[in-house]
mmCIF file of the N, C-alpha and C atoms, coordinates in Angstrom:
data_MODEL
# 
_entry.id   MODEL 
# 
loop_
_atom_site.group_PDB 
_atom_site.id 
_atom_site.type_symbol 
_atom_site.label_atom_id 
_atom_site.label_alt_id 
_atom_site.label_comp_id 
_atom_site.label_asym_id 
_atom_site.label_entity_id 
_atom_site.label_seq_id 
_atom_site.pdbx_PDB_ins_code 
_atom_site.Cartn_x 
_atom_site.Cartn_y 
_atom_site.Cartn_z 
_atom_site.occupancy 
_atom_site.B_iso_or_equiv 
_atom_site.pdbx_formal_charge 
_atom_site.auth_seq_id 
_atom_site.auth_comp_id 
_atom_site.auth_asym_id 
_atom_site.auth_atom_id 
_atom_site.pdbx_PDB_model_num 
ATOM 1   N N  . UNK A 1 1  ? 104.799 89.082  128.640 1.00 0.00 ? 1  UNK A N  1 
ATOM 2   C CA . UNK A 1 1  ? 105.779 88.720  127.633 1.00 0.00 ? 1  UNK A CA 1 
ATOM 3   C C  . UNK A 1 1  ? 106.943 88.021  128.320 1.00 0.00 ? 1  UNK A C  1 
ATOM 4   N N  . UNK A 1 2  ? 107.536 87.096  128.136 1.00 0.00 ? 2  UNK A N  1 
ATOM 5   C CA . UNK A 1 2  ? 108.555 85.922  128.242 1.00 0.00 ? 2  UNK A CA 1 
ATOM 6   C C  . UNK A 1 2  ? 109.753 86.841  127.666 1.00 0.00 ? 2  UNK A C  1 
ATOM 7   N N  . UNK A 1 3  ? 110.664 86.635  128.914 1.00 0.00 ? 3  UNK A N  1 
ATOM 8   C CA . UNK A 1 3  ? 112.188 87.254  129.157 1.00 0.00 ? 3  UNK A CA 1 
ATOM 9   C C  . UNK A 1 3  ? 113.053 86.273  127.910 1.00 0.00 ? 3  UNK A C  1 
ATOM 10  N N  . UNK A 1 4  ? 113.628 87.293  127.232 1.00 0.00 ? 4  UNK A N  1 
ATOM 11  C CA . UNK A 1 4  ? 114.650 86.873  126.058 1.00 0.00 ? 4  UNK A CA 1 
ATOM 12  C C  . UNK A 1 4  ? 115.886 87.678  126.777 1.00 0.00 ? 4  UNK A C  1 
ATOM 13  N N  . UNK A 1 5  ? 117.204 86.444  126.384 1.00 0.00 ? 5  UNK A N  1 
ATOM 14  C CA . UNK A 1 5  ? 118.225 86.640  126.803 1.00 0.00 ? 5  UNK A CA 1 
ATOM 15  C C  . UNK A 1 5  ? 119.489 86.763  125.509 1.00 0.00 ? 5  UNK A C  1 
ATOM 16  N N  . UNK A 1 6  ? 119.701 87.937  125.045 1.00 0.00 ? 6  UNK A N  1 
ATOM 17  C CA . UNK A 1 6  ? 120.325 87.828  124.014 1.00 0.00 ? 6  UNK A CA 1 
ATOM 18  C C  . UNK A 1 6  ? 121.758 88.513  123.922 1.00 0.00 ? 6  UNK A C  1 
ATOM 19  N N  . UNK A 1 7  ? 122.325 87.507  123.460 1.00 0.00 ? 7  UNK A N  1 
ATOM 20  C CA . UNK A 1 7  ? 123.893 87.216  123.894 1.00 0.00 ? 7  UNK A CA 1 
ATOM 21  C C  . UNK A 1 7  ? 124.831 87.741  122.650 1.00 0.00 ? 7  UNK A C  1 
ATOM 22  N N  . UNK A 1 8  ? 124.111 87.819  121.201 1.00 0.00 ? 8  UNK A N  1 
ATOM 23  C CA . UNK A 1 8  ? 124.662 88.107  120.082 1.00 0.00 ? 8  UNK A CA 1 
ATOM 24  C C  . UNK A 1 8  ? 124.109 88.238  119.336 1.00 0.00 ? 8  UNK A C  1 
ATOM 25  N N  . UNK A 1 9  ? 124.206 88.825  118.157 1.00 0.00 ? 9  UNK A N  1 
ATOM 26  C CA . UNK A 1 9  ? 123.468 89.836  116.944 1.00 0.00 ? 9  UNK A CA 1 
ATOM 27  C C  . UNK A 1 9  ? 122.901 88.623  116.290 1.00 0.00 ? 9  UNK A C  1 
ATOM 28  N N  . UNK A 1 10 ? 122.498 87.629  116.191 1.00 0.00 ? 10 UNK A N  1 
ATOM 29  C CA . UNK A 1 10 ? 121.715 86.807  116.274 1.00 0.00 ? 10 UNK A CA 1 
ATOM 30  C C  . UNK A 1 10 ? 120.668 86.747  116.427 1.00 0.00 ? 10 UNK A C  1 
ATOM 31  N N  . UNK A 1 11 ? 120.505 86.076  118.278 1.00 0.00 ? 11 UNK A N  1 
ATOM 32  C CA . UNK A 1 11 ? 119.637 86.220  119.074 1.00 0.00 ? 11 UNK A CA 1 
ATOM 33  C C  . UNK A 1 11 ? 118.939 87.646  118.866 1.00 0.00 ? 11 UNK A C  1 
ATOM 34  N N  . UNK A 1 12 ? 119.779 88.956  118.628 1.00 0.00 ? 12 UNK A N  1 
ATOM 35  C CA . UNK A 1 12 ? 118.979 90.244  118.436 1.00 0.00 ? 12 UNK A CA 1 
ATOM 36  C C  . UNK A 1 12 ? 118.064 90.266  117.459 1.00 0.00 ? 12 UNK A C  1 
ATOM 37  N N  . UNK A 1 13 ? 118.812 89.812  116.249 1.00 0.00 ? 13 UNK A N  1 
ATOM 38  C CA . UNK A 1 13 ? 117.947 89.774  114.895 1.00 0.00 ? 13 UNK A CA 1 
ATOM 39  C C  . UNK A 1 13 ? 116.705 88.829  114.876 1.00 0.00 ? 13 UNK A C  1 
ATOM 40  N N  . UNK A 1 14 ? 116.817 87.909  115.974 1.00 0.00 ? 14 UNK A N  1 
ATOM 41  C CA . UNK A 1 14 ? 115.614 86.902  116.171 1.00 0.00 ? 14 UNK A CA 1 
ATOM 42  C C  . UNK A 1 14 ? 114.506 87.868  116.751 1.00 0.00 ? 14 UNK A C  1 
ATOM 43  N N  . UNK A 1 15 ? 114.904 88.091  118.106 1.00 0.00 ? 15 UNK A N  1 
ATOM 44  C CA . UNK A 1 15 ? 114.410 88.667  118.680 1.00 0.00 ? 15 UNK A CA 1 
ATOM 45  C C  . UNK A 1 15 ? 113.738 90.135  117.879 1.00 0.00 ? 15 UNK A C  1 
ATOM 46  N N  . UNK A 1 16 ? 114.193 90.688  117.086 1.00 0.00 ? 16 UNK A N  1 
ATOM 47  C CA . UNK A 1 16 ? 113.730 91.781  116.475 1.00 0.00 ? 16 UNK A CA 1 
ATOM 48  C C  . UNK A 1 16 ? 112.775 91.442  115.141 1.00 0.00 ? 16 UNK A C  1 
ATOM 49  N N  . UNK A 1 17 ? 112.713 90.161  114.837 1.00 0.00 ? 17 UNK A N  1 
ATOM 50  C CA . UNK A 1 17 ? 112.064 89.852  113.990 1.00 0.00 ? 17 UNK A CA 1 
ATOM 51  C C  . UNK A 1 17 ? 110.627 89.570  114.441 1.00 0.00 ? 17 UNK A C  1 
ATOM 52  N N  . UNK A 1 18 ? 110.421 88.802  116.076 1.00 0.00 ? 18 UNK A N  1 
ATOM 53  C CA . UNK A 1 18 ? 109.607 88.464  116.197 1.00 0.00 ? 18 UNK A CA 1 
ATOM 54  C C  . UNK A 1 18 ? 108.564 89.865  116.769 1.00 0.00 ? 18 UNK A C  1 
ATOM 55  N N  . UNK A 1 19 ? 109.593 90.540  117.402 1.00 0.00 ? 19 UNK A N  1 
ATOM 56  C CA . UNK A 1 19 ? 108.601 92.196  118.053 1.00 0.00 ? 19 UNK A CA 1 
ATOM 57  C C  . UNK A 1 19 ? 107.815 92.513  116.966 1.00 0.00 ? 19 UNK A C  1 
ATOM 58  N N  . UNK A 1 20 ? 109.294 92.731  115.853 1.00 0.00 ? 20 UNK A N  1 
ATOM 59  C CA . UNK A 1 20 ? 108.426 93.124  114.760 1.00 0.00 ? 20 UNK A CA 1 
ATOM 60  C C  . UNK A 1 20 ? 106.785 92.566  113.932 1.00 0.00 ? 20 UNK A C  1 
ATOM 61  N N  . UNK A 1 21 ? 107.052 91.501  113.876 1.00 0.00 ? 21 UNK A N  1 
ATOM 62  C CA . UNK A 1 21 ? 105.531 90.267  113.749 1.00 0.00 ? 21 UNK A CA 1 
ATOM 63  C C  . UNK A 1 21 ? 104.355 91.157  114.375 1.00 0.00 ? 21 UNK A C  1 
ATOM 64  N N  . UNK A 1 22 ? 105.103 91.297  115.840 1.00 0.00 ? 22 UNK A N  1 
ATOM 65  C CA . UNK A 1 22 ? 103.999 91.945  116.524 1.00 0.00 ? 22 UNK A CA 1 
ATOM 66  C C  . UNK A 1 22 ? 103.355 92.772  116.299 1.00 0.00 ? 22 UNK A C  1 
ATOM 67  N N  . UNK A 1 23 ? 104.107 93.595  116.357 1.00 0.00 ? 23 UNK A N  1 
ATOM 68  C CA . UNK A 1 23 ? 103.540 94.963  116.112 1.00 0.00 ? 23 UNK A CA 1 
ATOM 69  C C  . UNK A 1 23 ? 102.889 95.302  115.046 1.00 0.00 ? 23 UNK A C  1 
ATOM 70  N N  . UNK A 1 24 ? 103.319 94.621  113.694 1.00 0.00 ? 24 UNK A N  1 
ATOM 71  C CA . UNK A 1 24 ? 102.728 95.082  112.544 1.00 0.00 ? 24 UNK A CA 1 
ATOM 72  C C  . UNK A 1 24 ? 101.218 94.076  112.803 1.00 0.00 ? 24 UNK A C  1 
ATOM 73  N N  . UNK A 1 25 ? 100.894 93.242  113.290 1.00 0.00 ? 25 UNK A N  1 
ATOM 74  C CA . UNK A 1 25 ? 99.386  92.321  113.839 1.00 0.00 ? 25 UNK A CA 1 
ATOM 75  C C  . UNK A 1 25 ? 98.796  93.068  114.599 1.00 0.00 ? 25 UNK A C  1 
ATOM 76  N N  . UNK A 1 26 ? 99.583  93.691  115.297 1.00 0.00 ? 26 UNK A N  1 
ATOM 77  C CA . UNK A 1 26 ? 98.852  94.226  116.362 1.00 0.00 ? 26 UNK A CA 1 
ATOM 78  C C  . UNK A 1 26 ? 98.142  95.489  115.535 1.00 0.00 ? 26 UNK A C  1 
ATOM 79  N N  . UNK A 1 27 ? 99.370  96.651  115.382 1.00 0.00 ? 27 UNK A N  1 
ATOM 80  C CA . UNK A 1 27 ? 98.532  97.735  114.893 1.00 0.00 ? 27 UNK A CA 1 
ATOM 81  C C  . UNK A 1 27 ? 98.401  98.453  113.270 1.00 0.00 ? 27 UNK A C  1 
ATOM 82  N N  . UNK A 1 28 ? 98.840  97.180  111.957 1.00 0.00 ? 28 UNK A N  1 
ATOM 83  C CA . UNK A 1 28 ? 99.093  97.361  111.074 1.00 0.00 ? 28 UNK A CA 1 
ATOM 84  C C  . UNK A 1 28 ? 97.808  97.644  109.935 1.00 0.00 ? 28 UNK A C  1 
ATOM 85  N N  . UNK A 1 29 ? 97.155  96.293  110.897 1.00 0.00 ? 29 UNK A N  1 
ATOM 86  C CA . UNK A 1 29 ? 95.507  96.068  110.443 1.00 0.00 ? 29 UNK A CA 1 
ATOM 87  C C  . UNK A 1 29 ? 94.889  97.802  110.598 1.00 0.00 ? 29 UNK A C  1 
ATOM 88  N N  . UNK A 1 30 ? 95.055  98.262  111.624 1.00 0.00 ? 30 UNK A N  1 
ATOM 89  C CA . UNK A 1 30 ? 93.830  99.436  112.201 1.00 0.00 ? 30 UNK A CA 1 
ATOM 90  C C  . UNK A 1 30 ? 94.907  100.718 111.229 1.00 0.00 ? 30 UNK A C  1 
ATOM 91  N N  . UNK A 1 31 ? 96.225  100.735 110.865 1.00 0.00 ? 31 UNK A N  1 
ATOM 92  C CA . UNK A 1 31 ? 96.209  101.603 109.853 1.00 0.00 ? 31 UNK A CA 1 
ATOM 93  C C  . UNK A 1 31 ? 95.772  101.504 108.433 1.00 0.00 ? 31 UNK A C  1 
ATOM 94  N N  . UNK A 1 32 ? 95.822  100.203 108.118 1.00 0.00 ? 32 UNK A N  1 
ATOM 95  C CA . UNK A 1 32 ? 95.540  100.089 106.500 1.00 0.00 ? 32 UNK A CA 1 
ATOM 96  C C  . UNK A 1 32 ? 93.834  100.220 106.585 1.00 0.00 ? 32 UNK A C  1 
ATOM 97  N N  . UNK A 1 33 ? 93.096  99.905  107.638 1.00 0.00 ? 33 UNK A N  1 
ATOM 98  C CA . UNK A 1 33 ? 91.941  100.356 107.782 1.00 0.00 ? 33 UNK A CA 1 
ATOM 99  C C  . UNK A 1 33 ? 91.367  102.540 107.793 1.00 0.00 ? 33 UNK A C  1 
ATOM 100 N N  . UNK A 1 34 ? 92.196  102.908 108.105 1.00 0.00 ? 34 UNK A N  1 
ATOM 101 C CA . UNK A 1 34 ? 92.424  104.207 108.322 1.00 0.00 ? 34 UNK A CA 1 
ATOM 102 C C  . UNK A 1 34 ? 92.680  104.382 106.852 1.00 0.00 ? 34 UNK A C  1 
ATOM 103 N N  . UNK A 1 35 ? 93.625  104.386 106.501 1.00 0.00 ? 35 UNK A N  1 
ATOM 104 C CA . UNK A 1 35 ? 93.782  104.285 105.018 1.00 0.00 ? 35 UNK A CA 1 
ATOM 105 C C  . UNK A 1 35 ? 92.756  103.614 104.112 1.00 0.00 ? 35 UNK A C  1 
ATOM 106 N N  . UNK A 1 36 ? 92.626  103.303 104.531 1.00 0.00 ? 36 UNK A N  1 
ATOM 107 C CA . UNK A 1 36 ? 91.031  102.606 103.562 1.00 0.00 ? 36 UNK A CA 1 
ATOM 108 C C  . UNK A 1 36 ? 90.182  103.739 103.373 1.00 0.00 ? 36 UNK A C  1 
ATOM 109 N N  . UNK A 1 37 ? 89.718  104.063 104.870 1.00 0.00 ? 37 UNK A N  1 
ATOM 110 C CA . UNK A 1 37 ? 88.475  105.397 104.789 1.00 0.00 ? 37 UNK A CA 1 
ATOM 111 C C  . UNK A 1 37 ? 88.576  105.985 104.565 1.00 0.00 ? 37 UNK A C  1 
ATOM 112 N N  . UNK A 1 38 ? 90.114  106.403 104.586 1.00 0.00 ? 38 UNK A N  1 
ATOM 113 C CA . UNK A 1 38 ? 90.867  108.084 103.591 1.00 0.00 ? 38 UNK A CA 1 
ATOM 114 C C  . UNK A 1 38 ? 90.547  109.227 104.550 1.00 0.00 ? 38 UNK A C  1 
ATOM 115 N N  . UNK A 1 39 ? 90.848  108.887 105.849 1.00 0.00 ? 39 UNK A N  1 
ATOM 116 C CA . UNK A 1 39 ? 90.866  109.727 106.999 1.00 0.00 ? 39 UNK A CA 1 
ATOM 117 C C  . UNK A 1 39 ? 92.140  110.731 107.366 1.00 0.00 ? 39 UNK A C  1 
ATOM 118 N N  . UNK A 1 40 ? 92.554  111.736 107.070 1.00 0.00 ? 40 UNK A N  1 
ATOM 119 C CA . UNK A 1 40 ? 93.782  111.705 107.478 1.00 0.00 ? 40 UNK A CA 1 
ATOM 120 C C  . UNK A 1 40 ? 94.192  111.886 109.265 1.00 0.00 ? 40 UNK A C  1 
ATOM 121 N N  . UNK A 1 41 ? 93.276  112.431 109.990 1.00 0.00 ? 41 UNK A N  1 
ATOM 122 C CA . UNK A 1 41 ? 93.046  112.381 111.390 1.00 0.00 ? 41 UNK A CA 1 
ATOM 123 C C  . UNK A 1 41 ? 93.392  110.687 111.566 1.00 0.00 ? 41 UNK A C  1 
ATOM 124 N N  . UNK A 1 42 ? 92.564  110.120 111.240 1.00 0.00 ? 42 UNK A N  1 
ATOM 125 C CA . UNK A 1 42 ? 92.491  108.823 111.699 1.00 0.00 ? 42 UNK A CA 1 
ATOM 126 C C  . UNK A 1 42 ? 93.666  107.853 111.318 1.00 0.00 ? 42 UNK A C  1 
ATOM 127 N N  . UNK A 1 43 ? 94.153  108.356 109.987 1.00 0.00 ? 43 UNK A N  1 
ATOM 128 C CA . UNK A 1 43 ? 95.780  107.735 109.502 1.00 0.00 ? 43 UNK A CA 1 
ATOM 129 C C  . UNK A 1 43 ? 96.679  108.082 110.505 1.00 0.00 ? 43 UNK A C  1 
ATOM 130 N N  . UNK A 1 44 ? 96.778  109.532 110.834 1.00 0.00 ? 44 UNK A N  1 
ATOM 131 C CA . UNK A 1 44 ? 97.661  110.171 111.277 1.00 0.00 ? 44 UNK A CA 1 
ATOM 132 C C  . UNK A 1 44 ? 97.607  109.774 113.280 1.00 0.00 ? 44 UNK A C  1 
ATOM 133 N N  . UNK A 1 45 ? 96.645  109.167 113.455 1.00 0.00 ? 45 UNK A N  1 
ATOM 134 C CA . UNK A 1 45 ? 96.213  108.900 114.773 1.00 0.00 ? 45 UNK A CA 1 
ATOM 135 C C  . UNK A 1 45 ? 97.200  107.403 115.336 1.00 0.00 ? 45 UNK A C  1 
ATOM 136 N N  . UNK A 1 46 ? 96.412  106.695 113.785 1.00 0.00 ? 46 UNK A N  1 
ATOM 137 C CA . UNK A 1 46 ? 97.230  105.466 113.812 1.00 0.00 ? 46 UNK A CA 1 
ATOM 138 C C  . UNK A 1 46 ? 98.594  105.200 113.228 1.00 0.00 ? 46 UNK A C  1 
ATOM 139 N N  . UNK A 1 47 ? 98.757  105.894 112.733 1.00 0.00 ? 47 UNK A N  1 
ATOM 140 C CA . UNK A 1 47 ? 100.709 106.330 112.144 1.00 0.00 ? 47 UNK A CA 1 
ATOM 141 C C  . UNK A 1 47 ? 101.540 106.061 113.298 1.00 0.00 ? 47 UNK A C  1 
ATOM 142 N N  . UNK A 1 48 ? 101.104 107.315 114.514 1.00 0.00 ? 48 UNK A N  1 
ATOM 143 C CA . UNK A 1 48 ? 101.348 107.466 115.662 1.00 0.00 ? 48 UNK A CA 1 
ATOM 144 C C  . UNK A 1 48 ? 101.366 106.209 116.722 1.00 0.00 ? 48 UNK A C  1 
ATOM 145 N N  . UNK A 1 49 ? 100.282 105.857 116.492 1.00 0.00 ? 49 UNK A N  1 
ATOM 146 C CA . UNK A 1 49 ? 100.077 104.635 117.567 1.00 0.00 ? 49 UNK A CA 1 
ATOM 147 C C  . UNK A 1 49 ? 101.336 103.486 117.010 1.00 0.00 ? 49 UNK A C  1 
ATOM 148 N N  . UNK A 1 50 ? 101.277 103.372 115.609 1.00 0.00 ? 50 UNK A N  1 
ATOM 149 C CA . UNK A 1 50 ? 102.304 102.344 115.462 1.00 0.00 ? 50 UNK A CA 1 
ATOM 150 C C  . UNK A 1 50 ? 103.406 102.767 115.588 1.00 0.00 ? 50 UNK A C  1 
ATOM 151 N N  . UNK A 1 51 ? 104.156 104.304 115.662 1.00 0.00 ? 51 UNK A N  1 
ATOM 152 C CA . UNK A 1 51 ? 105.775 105.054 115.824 1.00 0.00 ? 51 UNK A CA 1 
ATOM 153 C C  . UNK A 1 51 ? 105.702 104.380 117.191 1.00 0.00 ? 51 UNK A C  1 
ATOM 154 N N  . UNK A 1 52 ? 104.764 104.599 117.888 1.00 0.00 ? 52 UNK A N  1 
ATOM 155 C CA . UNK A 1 52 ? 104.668 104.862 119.263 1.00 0.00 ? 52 UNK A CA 1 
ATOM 156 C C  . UNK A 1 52 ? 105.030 103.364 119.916 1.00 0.00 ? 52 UNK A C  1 
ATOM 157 N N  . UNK A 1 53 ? 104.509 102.495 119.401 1.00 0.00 ? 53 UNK A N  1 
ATOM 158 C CA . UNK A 1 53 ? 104.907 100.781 119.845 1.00 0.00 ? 53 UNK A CA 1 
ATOM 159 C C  . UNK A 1 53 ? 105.877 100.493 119.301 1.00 0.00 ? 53 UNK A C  1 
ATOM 160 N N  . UNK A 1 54 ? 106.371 101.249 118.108 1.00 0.00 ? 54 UNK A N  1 
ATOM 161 C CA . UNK A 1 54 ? 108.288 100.935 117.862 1.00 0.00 ? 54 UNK A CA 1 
ATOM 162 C C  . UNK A 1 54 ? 109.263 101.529 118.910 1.00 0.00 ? 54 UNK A C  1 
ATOM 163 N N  . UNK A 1 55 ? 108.674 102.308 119.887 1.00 0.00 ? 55 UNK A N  1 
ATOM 164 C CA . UNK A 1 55 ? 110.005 103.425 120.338 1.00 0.00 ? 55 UNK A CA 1 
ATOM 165 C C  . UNK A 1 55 ? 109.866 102.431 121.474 1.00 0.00 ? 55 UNK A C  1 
ATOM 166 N N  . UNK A 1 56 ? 108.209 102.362 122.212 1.00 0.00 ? 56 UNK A N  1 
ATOM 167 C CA . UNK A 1 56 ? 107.803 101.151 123.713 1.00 0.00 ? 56 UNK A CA 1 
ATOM 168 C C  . UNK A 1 56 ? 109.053 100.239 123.434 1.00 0.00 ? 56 UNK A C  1 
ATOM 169 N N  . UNK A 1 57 ? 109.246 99.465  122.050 1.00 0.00 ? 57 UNK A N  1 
ATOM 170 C CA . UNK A 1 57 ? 109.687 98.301  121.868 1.00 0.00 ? 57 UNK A CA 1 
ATOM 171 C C  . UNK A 1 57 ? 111.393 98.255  121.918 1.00 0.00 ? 57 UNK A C  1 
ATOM 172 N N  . UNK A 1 58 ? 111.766 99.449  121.264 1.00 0.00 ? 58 UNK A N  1 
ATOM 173 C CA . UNK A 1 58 ? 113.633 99.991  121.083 1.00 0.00 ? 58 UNK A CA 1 
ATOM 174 C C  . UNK A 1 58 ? 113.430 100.184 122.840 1.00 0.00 ? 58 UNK A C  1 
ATOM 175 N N  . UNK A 1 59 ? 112.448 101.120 123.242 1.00 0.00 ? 59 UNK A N  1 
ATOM 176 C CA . UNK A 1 59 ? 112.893 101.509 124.816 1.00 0.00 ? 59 UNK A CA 1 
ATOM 177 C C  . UNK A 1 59 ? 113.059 99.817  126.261 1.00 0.00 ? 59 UNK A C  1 
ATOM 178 N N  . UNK A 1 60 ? 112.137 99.218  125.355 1.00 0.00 ? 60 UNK A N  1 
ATOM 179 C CA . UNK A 1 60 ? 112.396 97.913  126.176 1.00 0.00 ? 60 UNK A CA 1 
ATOM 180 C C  . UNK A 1 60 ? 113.722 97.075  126.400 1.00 0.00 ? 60 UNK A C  1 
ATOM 181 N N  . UNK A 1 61 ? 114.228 96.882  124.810 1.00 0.00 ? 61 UNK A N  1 
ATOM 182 C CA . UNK A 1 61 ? 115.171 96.847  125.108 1.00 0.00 ? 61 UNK A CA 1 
ATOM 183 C C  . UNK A 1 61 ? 116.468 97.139  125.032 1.00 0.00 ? 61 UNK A C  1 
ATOM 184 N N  . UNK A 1 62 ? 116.708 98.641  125.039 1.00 0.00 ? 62 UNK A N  1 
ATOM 185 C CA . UNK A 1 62 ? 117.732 99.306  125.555 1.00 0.00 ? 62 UNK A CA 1 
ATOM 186 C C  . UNK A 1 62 ? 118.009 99.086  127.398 1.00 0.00 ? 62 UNK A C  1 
ATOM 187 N N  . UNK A 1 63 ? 115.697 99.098  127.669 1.00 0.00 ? 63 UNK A N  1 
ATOM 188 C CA . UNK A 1 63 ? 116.502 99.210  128.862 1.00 0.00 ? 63 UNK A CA 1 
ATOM 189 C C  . UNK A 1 63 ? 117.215 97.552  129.464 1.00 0.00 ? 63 UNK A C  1 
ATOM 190 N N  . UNK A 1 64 ? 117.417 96.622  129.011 1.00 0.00 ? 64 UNK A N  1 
ATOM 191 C CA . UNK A 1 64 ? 117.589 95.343  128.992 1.00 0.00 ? 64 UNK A CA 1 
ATOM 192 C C  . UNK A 1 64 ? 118.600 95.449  128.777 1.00 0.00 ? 64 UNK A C  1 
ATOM 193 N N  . UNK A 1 65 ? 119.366 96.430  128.137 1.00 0.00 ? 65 UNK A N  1 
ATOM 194 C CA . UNK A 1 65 ? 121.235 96.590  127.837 1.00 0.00 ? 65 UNK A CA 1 
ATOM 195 C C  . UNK A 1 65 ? 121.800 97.292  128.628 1.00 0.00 ? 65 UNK A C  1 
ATOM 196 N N  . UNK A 1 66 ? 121.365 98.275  129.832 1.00 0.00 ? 66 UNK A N  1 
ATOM 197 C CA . UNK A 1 66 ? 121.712 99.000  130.662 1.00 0.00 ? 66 UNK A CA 1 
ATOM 198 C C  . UNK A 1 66 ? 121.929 98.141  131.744 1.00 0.00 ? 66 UNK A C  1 
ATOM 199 N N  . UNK A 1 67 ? 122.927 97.996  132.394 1.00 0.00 ? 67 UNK A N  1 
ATOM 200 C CA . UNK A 1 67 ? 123.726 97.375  133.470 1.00 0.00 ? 67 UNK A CA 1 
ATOM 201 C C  . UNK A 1 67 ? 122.642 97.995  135.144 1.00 0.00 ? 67 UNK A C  1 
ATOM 202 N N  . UNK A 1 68 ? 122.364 97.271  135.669 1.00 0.00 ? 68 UNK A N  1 
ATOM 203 C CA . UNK A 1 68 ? 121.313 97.409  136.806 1.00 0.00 ? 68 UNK A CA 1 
ATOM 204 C C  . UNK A 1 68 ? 122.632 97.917  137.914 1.00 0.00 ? 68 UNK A C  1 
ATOM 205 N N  . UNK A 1 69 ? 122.610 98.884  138.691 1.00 0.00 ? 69 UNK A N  1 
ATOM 206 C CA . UNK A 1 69 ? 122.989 98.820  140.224 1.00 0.00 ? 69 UNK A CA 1 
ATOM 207 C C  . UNK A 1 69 ? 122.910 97.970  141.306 1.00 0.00 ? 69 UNK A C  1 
# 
């Protein structure tokens, strides 16, 4: 993934628009599929997987706002 440099709530909201794109392509498909089969293991598997690539994504860049030593 290609380094974004964001300077103002702008650039953030860009930037948060496009993660977002992502993520819901990436793992939006394999829940509404879960939901399809009426699994709740398998909803609840993939619920998770998608919480789980929102927090990867907040934790990325928070750590990108933390001042390096």
């Amino acid at each position: 993934m290609d380094s974004v440099t964001i300077e103002n709530r702008s650039d953030f909201a860009q930037w948060a628009i496009q993660r977002a794109s992502a993520i819901v392509a990436d793992q939006g498909g394999n829940l509404a599929l879960a939901a399809r089969d009426e699994s709740d293991e398998k909803v609840a598997d993939t619920a998770n997987a998608l919480g789980q690539a929102i927090v990867d994504v907040l934790l990325e860049v928070f750590d990108g706002l933390v001042p390096q030593d």
